[in-house]
C-alpha positions in Angstrom: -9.7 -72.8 -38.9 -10.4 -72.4 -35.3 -7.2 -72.2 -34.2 -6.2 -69.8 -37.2 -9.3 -67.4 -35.6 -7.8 -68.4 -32.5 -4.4 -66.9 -33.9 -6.2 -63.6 -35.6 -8.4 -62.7 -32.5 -4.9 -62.8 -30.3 -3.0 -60.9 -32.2 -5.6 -58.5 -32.9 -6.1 -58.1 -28.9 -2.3 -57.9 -28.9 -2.5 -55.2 -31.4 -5.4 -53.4 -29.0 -3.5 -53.9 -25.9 -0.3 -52.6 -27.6 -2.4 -49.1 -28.5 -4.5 -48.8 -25.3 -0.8 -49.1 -23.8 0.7 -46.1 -25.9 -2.4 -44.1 -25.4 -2.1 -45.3 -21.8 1.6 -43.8 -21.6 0.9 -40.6 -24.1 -2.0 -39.9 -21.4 0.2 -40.3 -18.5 3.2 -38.0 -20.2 0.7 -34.9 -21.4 -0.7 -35.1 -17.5 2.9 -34.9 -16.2 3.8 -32.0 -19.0 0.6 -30.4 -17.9 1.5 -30.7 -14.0 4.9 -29.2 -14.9 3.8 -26.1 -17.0 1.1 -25.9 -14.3 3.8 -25.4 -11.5 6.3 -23.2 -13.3 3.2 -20.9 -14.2 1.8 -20.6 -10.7 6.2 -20.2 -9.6 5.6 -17.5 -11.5 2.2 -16.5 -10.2 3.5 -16.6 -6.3 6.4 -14.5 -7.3 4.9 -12.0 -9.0 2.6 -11.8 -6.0 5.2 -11.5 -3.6 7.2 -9.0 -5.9 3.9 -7.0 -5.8 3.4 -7.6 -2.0 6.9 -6.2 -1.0 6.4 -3.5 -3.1 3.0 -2.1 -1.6 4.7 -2.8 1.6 7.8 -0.8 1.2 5.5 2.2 -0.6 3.5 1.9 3.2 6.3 2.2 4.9 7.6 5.4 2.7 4.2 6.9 3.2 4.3 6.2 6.8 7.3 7.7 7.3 6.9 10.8 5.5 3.5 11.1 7.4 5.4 10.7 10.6 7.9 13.3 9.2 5.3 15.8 8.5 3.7 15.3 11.6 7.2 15.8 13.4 7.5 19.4 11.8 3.6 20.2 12.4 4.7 19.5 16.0 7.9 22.0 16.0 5.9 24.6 14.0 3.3 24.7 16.5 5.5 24.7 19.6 7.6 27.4 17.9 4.3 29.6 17.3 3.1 29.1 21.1 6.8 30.2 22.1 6.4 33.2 20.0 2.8 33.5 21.3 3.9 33.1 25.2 6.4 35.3 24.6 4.3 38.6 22.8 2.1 37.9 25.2 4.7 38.8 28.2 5.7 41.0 26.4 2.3 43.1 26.3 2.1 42.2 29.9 5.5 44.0 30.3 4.4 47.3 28.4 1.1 47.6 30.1 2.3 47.4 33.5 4.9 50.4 32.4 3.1 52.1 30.6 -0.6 51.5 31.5 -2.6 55.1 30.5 -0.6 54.6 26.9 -1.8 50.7 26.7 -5.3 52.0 27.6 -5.4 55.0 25.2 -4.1 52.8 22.7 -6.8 49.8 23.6 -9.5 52.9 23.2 -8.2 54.0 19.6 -8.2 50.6 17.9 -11.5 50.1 19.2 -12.9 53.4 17.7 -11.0 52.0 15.0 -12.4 48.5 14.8 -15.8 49.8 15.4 -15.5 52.1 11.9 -14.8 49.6 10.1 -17.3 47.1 11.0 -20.1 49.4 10.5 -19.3 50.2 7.1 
């Protein structure tokens, strides 16, 4: 009967090494299915991350460039507006040196104006 134990106990451990072997291998295959859903999610992770970077970066450089755009035609504006200012100012110049008694009766009669007005 001992040997017939003998017989039961191997095939028994048999059995027991045959499951620990498929759980063994089932273990080892979800791990590898897990690794693999793991990297195409964080594929998709990266490029959604570099969809989102490029995007920001190319809605910086829009901004940027209108920014320098605006600033471009602040610039002209204001160059054109000193012209013009340079130029009345001459202009003034010009009239006051022909005509100076007008350019001082006018200078006195805006100044009775302006003083009027302020004191109402």
């Amino acid at each position: 009967m001992n040997k017939d134990m003998q017989e039961q106990e191997n095939a028994v451990q048999g059995r027991i090494d045959q499951g620990a072997e498929r759980i063994k291998q089932a273990t080892s295959d979800a791990v590898a299915s897990s690794k693999e859903k793991f990297d195409r999610a964080a594929d998709r992770v990266e490029e959604g991350v570099h969809h989102a970077t490029d995007r920001a970066a190319h809605a910086a450089n829009r901004a940027t460039d209108k920014v320098a755009e605006a600033s471009e035609r602040g610039r002209v504006a204001y160059d054109h507006a000193r012209e013009r200012a340079d130029e009345w100012l001459e202009e003034v110049r010009e009239y006051v040196r022909e005509k100076p008694v007008q350019a001082v009766a006018i200078a006195l009669g805006a100044g009775w104006l302006l003083g009027r007005i302020l004191r109402r």
